[in-house]
C-alpha positions in Angstrom: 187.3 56.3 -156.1 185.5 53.4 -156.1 186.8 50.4 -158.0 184.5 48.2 -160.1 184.2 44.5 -158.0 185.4 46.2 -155.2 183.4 45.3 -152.0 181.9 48.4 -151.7 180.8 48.7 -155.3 179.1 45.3 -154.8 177.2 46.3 -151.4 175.7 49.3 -153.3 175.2 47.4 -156.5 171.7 49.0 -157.0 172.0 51.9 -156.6 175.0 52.2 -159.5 171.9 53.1 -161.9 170.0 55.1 -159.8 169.6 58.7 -159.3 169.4 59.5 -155.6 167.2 62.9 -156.6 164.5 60.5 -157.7 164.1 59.1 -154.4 163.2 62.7 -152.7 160.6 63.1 -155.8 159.3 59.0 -154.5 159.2 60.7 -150.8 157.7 63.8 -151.3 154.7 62.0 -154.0 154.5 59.2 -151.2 154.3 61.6 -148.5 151.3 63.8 -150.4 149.8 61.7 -152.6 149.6 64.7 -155.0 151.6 65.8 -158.1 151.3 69.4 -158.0 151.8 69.6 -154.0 155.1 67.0 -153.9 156.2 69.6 -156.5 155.5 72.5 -153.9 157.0 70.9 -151.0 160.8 70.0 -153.1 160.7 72.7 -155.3 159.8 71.5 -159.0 157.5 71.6 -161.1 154.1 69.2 -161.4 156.4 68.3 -165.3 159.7 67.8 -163.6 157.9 65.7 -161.0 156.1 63.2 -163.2 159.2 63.1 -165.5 161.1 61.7 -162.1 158.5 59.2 -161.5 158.7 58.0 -165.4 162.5 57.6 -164.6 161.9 56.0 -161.1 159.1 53.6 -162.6 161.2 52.2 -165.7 164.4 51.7 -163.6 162.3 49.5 -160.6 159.8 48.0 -163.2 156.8 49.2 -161.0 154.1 51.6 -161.3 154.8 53.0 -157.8 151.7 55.5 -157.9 148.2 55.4 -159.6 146.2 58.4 -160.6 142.6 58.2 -158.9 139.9 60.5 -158.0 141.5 60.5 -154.8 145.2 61.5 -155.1 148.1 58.9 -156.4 147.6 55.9 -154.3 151.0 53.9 -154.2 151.4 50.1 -155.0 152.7 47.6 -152.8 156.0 48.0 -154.1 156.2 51.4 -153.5 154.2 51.2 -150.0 157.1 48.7 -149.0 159.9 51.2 -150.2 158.6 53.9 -148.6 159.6 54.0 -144.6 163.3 52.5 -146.0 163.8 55.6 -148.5 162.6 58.3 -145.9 164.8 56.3 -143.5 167.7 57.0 -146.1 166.9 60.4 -147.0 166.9 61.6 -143.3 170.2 59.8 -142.3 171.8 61.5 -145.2 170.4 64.7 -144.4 171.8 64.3 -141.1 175.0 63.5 -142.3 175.4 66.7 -144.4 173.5 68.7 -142.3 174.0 71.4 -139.6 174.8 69.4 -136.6 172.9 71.2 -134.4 169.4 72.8 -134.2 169.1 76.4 -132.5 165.7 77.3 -132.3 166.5 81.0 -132.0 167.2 80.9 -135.8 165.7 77.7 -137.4 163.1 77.5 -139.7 162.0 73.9 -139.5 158.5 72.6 -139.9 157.1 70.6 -137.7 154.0 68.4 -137.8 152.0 67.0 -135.6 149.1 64.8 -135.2 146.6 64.9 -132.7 142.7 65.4 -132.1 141.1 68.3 -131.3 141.0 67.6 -127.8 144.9 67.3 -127.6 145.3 70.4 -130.0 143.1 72.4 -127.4 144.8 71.3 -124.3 148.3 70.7 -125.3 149.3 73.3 -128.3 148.1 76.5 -126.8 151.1 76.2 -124.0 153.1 75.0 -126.8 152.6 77.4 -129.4 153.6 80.0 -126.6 157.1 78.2 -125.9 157.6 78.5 -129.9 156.6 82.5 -130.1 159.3 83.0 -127.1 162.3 80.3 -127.9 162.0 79.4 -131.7 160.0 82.0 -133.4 160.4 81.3 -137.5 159.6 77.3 -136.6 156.5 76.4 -138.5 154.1 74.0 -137.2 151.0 71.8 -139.3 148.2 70.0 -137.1 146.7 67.3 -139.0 143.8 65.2 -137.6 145.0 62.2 -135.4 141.5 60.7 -136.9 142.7 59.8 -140.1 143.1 56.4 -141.2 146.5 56.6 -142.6 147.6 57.8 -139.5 150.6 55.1 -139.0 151.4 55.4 -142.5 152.2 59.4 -142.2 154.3 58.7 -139.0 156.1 56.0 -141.4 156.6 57.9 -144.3 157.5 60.8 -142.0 155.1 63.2 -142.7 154.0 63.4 -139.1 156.8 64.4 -136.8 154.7 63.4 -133.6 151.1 62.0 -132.8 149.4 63.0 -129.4 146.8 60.5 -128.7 146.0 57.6 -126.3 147.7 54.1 -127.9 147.5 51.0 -126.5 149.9 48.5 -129.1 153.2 50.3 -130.0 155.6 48.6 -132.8 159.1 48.5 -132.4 159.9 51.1 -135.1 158.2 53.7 -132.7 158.5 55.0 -129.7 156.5 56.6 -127.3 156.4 58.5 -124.0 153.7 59.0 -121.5 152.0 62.7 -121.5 149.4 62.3 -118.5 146.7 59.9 -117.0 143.5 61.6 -118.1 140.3 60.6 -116.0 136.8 61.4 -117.6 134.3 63.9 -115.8 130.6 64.8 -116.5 129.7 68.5 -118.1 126.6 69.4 -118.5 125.1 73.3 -120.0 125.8 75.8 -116.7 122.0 76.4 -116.7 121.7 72.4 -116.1 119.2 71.9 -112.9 122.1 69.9 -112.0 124.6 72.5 -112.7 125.8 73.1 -108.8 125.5 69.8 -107.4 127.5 66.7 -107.9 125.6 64.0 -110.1 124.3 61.0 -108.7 124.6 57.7 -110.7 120.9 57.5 -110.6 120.6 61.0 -111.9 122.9 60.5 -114.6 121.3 57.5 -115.9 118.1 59.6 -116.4 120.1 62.2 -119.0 120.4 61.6 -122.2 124.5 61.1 -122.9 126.6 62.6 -125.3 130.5 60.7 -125.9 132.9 61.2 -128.2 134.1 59.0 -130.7 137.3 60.0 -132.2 137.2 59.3 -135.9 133.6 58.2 -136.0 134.5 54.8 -134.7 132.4 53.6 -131.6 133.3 51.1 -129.0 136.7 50.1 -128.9 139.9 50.9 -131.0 141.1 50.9 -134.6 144.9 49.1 -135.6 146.8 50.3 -138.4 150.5 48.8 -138.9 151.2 47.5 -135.8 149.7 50.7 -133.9 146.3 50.4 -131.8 144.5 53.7 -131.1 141.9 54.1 -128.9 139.2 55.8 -130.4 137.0 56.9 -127.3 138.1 58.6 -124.8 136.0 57.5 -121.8 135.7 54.4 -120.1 132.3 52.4 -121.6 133.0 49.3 -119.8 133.1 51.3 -116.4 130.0 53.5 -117.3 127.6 50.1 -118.2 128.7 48.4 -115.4 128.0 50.9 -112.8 124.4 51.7 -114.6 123.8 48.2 -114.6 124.2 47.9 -110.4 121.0 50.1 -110.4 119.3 48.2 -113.4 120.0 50.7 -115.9 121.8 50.8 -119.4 123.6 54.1 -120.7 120.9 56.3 -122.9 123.8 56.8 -125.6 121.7 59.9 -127.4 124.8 61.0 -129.8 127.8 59.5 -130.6 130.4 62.3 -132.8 133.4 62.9 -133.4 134.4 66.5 -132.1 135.3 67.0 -129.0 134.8 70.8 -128.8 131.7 70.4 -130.1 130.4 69.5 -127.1 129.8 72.7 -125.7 127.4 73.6 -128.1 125.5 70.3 -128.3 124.7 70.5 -124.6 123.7 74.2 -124.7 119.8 74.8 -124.0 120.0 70.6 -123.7 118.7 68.4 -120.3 122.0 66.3 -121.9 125.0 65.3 -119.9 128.6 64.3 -121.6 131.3 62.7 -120.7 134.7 64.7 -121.2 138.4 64.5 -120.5 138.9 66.5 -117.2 141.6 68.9 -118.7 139.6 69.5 -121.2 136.3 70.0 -119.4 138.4 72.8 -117.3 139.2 74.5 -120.4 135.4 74.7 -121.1 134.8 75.6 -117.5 137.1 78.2 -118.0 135.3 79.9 -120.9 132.0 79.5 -119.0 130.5 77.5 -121.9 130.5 73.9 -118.9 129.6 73.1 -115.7 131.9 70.2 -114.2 131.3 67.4 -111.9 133.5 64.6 -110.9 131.9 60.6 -112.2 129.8 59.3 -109.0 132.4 56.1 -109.5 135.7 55.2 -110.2 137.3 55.2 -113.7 140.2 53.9 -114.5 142.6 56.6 -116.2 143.3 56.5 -119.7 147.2 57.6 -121.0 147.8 60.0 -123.3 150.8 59.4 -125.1 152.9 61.0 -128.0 154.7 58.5 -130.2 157.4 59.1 -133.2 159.4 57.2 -135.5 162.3 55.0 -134.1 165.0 56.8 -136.9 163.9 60.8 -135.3 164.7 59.4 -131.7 168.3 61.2 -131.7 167.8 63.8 -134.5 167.9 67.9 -132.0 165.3 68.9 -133.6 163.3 66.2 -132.8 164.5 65.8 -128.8 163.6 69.7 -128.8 160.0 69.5 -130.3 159.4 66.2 -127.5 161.4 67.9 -124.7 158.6 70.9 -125.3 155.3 69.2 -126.2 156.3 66.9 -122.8 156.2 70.4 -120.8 153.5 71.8 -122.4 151.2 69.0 -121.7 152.4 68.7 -118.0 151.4 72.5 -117.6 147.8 71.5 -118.5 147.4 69.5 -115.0 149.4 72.4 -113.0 145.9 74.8 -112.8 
């Protein structure tokens, strides 16, 4: 028991009037930006839900969410609450909670965010470690691209984003995957399908790259976190076409990397891919591959998470695994 103007009754003066319950209805609304689908996730109804959020809004005096043609976008207030209540919510769970996590039997979700370049050469190994050690987990891919990226991994719908990151705030952490390196591929009935590419001959080709998320040139920062956005080296590829007097012939700039395949097929194009993924393309007989005809630097591929997963099993499991899978992908 807890004595009124006791010390403890005065450190958790706030939350006295507060339901704890309506917090998990804040996290799972803040966490979907959807009524009906927060509902879904905790196990209420779309009513029940907005009935919390009435309580939850007159208790903090703030809206917290606002209806729009795009899903309930939260207010400052509640945008500032929300990586401190999911912090909450998953310290308590892990104080109540099993203290262990055996994959043999658990059916936790996982998510994870990464491009489809990363889901291409890094979940196929993994999704085979989860069939043969932890078959009833669950796993959601959602697009590394998307600009709320940082907020997900903050509000902890995203488990773990795959990606290449140059600044990392402290309330993340991160862990080096692999050096990538680009390579050229071209259609395998390219004249220059056989033969390795010449800087002279690739700076008669049209080009295809990649950028991730539509964004060209550089990176995008969201919260603290810096993403790189294309996954070859520009600066290296204008400055070796500019020692011969030429300037890239950029033709298309997209987003998808698995596209790529298709958009040189029947094309005089050349692109500029990731190497592990090129020899997943070479593999299906849909590339042919040839090394640059300079020297790149290599770019890191990273996964980062939130600093309050970093000792949770589960977590150390799902990293321990993804770190495996993606070393497999250089071992071929």
């Amino acid at each position: 028991m807890v004595c009124v103007g006791s010390p403890l009754a005065s450190e958790f003066s706030h939350l006295k009037n507060i339901d704890l319950n309506l917090l998990t209805v804040f996290d799972a609304v803040m966490r979907e930006r959807n009524v009906l689908r927060a509902g879904q996730t905790i196990g209420l109804s779309p009513s029940a839900v907005s009935h919390a959020l009435s309580r939850l809004r007159a208790q903090l005096n703030d809206e917290l969410f606002v209806r729009t043609a795009t899903g309930m976008m939260p207010t400052a207030r509640a945008t500032d609450m929300a990586s401190l209540v999911r912090d909450a919510l998953v310290s308590a769970e892990r104080a109540i909670g099993p203290p262990d996590f055996i994959p043999e039997t658990s059916t936790r979700e996982f998510c994870i965010a990464a491009t489809d370049y990363m889901t291409a050469v890094v979940i196929p190994d993994f999704l085979r470690r989860l069939a043969a050690m932890a078959p009833h987990v669950g796993l959601t891919i959602l697009p590394a691209t998307r600009i709320d990226l940082t907020a997900q991994i903050d509000v902890g719908r995203v488990d773990v984003a795959l990606g290449s990151f140059l600044d990392i705030p402290h309330r993340l952490h991160s862990q080096l995957l692999f050096d990538e390196r680009d390579v050229v591929i071209v259609a395998p009935d390219h004249p220059l399908a056989r033969s390795p590419i010449t800087v002279e001959q690739l700076a008669a080709l049209p080009l295809i790259v990649v950028a991730a998320g539509g964004i060209e040139d550089g990176q995008i920062s969201e919260r603290g976190l810096t993403r790189r956005m294309e996954m070859f080296d520009r600066s290296a590829l204008t400055a070796e076409f500019a020692k011969i007097g030429a300037t890239p012939k950029l033709k298309v700039i997209q987003p998808h990397f698995l596209a790529l395949p298709s958009l040189l097929a029947g094309s005089s194009a050349a692109a500029l891919a990731p190497a592990r993924l090129a020899d997943v393309f070479r593999g299906t007989g849909s590339v042919a591959v040839s090394e640059l005809p300079w020297t790149a630097s290599a770019t890191p591929v990273q996964m980062v998470w939130h600093d309050r997963l970093r000792h949770d099993p589960a977590h150390l499991w799902l990293r321990s695994h993804l770190a495996d899978a993606a070393q497999a992908t250089g071992e071929s």
